[in-house]
N, C-alpha and C positions, 0 to 999 in steps of 0.2 A: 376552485381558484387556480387559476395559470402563474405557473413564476415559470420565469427565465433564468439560466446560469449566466451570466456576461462575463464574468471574469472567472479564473481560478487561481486564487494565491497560490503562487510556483514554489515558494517553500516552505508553506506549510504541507502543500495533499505530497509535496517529494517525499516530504519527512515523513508525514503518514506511512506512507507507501513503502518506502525504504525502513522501515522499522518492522510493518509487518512482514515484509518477504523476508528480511534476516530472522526473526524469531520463528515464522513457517519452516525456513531452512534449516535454522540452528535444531530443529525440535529432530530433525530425518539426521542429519549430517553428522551431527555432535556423537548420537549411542554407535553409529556405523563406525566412526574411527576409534571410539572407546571399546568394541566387540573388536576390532582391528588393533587393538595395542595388548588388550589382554590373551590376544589369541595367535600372536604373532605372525599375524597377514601382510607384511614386507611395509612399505611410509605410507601410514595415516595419516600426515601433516597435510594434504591435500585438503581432506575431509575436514578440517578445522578451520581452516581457511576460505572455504567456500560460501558460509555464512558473510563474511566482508565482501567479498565480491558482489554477494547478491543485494549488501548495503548499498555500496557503492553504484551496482549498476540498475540497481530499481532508481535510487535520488536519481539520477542523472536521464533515465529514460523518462520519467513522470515527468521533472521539469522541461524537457523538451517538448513533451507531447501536450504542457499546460500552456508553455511559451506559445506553438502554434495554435492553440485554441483560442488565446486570447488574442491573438493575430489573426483568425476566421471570424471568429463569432462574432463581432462588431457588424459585419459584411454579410454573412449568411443568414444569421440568427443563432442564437444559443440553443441547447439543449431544454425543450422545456420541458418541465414539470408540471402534472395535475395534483395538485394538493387537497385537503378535504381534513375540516377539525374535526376532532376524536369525538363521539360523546365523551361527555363525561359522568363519570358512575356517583354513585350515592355515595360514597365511603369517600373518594376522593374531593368530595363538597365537603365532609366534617373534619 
């Protein structure tokens, strides 16, 4: 079965998006300035602060790039999908 994408809610997949790049980031960013304060390698403040950034500028580039998609896709076609239902298993019937 074929679906189409037609639209993309712009603030929800921003939000998506921008939560996981800050939590990806915070996971690298956060031990490096905590190794950088206990070991005293000059301002980790930088490193702390980079997780925001990458909040800020994930929301902000997602919603742009969903704004123009829902501005093409009307006119080109969407992205489609081939879809296909799962069997379903014995255990999942009881």
């Amino acid at each position: 079965m074929r679906k189409q994408i037609r639209k993309i809610p712009i603030h929800a997949a921003s939000k998506v998006t921008a939560l996981v790049a800050f939590v990806i980031s915070a996971l690298f960013c956060i031990p490096i300035a905590l190794f950088g304060l206990f070991f005293g390698e000059g301002d980790t403040s930088f490193f702390f602060g980079i997780p925001i950034f990458y909040l800020i500028f994930s929301y902000l580039c997602t919603a742009i790039y969903c704004w123009i998609y829902n501005l093409i896709a009307p006119h080109v076609g969407g992205i489609e999908l081939v879809l296909d239902d799962a069997p379903v298993s014995k255990k999942e019937l009881e």
